[in-house]
N, CA, C and O of each residue as an XYZ file, in Angstrom:
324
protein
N      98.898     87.418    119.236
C      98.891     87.658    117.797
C      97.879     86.701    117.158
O      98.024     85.479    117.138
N      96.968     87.289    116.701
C      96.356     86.604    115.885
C      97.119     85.298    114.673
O      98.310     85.263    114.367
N      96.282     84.559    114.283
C      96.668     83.699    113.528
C      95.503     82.809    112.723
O      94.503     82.214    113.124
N      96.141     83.009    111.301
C      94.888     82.707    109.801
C      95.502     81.237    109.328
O      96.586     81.054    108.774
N      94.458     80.183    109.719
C      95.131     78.704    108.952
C      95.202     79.172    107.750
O      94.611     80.223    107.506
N      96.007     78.437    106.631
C      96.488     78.886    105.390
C      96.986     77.741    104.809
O      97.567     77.005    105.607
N      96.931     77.293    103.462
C      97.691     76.462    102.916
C      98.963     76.871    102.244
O      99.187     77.773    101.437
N      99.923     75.751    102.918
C     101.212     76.336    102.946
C     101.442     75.774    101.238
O     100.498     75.237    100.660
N     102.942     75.994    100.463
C     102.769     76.000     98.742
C     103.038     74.851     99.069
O     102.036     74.219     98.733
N     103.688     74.216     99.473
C     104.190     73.034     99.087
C     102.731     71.890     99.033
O     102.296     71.187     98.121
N     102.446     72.027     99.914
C     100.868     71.478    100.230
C      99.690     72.013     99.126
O      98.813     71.155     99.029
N      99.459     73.081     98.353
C      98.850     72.854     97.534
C      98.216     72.642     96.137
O      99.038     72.308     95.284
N      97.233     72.735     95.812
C      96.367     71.487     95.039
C      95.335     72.518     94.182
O      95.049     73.657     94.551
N      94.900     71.939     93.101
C      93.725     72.768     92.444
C      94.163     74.123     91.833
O      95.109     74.440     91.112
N      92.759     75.054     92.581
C      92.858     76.319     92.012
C      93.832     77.709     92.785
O      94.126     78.863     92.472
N      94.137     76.581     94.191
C      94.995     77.555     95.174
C      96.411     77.022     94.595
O      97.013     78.094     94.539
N      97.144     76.240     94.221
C      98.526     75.843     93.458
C      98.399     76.193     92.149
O      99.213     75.633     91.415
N      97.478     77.098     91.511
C      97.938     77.708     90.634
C      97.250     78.859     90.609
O      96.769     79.248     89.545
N      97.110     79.526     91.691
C      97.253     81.006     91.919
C      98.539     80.812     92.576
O      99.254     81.639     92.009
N      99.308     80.161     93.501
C      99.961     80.359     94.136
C     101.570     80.022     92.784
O     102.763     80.320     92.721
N     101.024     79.609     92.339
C     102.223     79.311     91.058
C     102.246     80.814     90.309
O     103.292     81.462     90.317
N     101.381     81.185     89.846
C     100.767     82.424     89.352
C     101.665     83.439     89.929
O     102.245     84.287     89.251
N     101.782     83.288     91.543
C     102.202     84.601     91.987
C     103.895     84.445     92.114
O     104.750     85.327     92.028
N     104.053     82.925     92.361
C     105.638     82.630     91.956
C     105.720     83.259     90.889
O     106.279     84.331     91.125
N     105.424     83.147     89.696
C     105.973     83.988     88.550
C     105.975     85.299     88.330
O     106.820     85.825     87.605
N     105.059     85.941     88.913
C     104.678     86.905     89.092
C     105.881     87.817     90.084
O     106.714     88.571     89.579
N     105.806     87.667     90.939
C     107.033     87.793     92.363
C     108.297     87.072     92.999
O     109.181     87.440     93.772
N     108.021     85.972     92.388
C     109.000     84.788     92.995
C     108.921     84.656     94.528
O     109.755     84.484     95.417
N     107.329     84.834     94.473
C     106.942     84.434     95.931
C     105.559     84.337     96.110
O     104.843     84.523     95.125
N     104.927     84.013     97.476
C     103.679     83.718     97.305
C     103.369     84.372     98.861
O     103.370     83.986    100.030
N     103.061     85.824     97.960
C     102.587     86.667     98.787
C     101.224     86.159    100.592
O     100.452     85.201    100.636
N     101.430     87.105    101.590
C     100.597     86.384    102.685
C      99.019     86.896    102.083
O      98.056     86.382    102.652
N      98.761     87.801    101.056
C      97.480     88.603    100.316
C      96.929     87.140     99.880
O      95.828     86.700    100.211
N      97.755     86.555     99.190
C      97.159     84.979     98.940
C      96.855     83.636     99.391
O      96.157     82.765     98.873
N      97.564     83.653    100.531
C      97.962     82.846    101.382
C      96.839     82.788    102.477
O      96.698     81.658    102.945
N      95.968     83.800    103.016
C      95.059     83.954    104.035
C      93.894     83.676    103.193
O      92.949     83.373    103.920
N      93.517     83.653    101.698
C      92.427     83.415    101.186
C      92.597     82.102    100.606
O      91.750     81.802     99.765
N      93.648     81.104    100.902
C      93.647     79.548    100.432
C      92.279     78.778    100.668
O      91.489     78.269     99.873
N      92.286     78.858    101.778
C      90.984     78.138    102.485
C      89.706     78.441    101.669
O      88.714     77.728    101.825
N      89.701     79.394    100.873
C      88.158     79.946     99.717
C      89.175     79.644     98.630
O      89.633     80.743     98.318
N      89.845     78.558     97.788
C      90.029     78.662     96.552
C      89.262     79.648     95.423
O      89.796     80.500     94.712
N      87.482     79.172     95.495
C      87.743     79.937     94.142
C      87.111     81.548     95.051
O      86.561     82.308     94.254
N      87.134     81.916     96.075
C      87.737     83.380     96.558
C      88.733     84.222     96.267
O      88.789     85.449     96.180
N      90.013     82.805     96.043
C      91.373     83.422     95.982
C      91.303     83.791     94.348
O      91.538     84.923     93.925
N      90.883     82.468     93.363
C      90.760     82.724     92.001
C      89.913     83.978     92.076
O      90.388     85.001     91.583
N      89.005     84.008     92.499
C      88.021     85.078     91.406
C      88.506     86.909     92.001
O      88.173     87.948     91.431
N      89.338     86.785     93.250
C      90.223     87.850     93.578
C      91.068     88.318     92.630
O      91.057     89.415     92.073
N      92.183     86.921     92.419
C      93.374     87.476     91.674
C      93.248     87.877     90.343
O      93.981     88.704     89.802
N      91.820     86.976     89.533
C      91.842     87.440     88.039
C      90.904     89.126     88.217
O      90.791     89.898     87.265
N      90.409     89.367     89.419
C      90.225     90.678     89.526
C      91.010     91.476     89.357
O      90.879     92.224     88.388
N      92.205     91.626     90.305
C      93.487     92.247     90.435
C      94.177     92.137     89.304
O      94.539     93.222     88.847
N      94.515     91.086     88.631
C      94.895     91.448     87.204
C      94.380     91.747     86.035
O      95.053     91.588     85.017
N      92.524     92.447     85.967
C      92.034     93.028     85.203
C      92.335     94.256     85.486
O      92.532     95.155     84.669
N      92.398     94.355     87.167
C      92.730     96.078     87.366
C      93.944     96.519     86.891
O      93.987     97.602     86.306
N      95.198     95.685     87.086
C      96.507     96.223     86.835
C      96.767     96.422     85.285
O      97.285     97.290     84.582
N      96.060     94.999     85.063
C      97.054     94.645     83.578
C      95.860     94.911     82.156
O      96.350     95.114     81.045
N      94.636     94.891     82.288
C      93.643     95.189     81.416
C      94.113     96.601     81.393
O      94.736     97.468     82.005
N      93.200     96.207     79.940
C      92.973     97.858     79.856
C      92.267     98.793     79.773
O      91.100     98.651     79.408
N      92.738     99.895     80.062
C      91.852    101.215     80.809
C      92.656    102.394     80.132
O      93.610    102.328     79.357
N      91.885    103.676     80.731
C      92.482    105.052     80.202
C      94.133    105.033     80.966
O      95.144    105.435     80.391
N      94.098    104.549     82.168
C      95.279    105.039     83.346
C      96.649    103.634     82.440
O      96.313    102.617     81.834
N      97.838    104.042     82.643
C      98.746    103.442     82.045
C      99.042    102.630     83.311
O      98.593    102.809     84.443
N     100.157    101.414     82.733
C     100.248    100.870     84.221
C     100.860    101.123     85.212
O     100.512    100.583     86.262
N     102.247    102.254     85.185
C     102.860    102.130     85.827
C     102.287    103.562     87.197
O     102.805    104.006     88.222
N     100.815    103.876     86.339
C     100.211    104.929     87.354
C      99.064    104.345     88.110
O      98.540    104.938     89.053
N      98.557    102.793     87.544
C      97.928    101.611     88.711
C      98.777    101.473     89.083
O      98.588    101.280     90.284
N     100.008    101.412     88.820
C     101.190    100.853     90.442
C     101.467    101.592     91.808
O     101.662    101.361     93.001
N     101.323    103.030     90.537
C     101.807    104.372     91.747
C     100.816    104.827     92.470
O     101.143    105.635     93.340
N      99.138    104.424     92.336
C      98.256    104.736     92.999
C      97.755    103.426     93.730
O      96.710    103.505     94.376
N      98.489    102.132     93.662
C      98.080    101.205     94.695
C      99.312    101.216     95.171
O      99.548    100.009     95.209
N     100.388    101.821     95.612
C     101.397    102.225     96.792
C     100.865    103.301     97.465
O     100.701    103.272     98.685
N     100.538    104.390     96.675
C      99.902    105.169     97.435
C      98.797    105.169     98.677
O      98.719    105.667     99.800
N      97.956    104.284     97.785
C      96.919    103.782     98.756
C      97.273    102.489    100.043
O      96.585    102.339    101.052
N      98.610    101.587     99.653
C      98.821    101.105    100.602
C      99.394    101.615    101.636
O      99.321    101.196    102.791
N     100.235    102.940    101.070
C     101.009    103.547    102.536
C     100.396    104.200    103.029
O     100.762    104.508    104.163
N      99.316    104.711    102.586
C      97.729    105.521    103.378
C      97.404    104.580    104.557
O      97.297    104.946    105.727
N      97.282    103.507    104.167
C      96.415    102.449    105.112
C      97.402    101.669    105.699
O      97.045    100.645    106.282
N      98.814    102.023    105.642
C      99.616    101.721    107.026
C      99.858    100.048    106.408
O      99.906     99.072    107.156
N      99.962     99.996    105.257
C     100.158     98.853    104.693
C     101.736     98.731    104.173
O     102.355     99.468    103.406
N     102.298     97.119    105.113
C     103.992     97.661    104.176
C     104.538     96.981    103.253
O     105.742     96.864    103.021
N     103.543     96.462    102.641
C     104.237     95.444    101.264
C     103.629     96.261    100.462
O     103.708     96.104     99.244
């Protein structure tokens, strides 16, 4: 099995402890989507404020049909979170 070093929460610092705080509030957890891009802090930043222009900005599509078309697309791609 493969295996991605990662900074674990308790351990971090900067711009990765508050994405990773971010997603605590967000989930009350700190998803592994965030967790494998620690090591690129501002990778992980300039990801997540992506992802929440897509979800939460706004656009023509409402949100709860960005939700239903990024499940869709994750169970396409054999994805199970």
């Amino acid at each position: 099995m493969a295996y991605i070093r990662q900074v674990e929460p308790q351990e971090a610092t900067g711009l990765v402890k508050a994405q990773y705080d971010a997603g605590l509030q967000r989930t009350g957890k700190v998803f592994n989507i965030l967790r494998i891009q620690s090591l690129t802090p501002e990778a992980l930043d300039s990801t997540m404020h992506f992802y929440v222009q897509v979800m939460h900005g706004k656009g023509p599509l409402r949100r709860w049909v960005r939700e239903l078309l990024a499940t869709v697309v994750s169970k396409a791609n054999g994805c199970v979170y």
